[in-house]
C-alpha atoms as one frame of an Amber mdcrd trajectory, in Angstrom:
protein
   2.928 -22.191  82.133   2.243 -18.743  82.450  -1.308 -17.748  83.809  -3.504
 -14.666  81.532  -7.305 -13.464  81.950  -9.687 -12.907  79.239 -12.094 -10.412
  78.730 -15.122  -9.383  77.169 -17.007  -6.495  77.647 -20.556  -6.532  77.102
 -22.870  -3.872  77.762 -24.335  -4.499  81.721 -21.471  -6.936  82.078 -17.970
  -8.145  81.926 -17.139 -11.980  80.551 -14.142 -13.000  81.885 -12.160 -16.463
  82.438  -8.537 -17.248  83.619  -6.104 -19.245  81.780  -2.556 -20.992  82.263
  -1.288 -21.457  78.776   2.402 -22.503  77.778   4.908 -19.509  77.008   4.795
 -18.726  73.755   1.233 -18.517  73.464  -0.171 -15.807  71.252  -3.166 -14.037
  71.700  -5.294 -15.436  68.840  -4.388 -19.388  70.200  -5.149 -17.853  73.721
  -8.406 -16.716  72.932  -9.352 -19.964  70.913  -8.941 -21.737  74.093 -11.269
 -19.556  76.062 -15.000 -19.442  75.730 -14.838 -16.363  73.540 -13.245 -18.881
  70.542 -17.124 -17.898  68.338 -16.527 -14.694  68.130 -15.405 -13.049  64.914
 -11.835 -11.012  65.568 -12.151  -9.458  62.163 -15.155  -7.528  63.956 -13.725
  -6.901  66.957  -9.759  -5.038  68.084  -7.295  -6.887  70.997  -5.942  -5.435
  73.772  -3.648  -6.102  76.190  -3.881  -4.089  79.128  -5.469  -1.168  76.856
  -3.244  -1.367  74.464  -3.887  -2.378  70.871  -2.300  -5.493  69.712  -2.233
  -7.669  66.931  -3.465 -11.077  67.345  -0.071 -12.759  66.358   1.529 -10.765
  69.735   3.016 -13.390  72.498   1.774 -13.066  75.551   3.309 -12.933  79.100
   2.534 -14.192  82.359  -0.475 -11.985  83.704  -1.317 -10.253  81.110  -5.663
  -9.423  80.288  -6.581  -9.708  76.685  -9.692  -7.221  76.087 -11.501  -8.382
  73.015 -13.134  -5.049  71.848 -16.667  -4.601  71.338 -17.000  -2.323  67.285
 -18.554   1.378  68.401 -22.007   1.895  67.389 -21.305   5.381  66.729 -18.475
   6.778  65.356 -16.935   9.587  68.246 -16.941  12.539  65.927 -20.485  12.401
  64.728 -21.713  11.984  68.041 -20.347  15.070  69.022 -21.217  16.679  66.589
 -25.153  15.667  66.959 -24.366  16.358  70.927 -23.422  19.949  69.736 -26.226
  20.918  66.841 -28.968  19.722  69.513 -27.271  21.811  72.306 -27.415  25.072
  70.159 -31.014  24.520  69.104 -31.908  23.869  72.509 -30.003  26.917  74.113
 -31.498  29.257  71.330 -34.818  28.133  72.347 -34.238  28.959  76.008 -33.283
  32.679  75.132
């Protein structure tokens, strides 16, 4: 039996639960076990200690699964609304 954590990051909060599953375990059968098993994984990316993985990966002993919460914005365009609103608001402080 090898020992793993869960988790699930929420907004104000992190979800997490230990597990001791048998070797061999992968992550989808590890998380169908823990009480994240309603959530949809074609929404949401794995990790395993920050690092992207498939859900057919095996795990080891001690390893976190991170089930990834989808982005409500995507990176770029907030930036880019982060810079058009800075320039407006410099220009009006001239």
């Amino acid at each position: 039996m090898i020992r793993i954590e869960v988790l699930y990051a929420l907004p104000l909060t992190q979800d997490r639960c230990s597990l001791e599953v048998a070797e061999g375990t992968t992550v989808a059968q590890a998380i169908a076990l823990s009480p994240h098993a309603q959530l949809d994984l074609t929404v949401h990316a794995v990790a395993i200690h920050g690092r992207l993985v498939s859900l057919e990966a095996t795990l080891r002993d001690q390893d976190r699964i991170e089930i990834l919460r989808p982005l409500r914005v995507d990176p770029k365009e907030a930036r880019r609304r982060r810079q058009s609103h800075g320039k407006s608001v410099r220009r009006a402080a001239r």
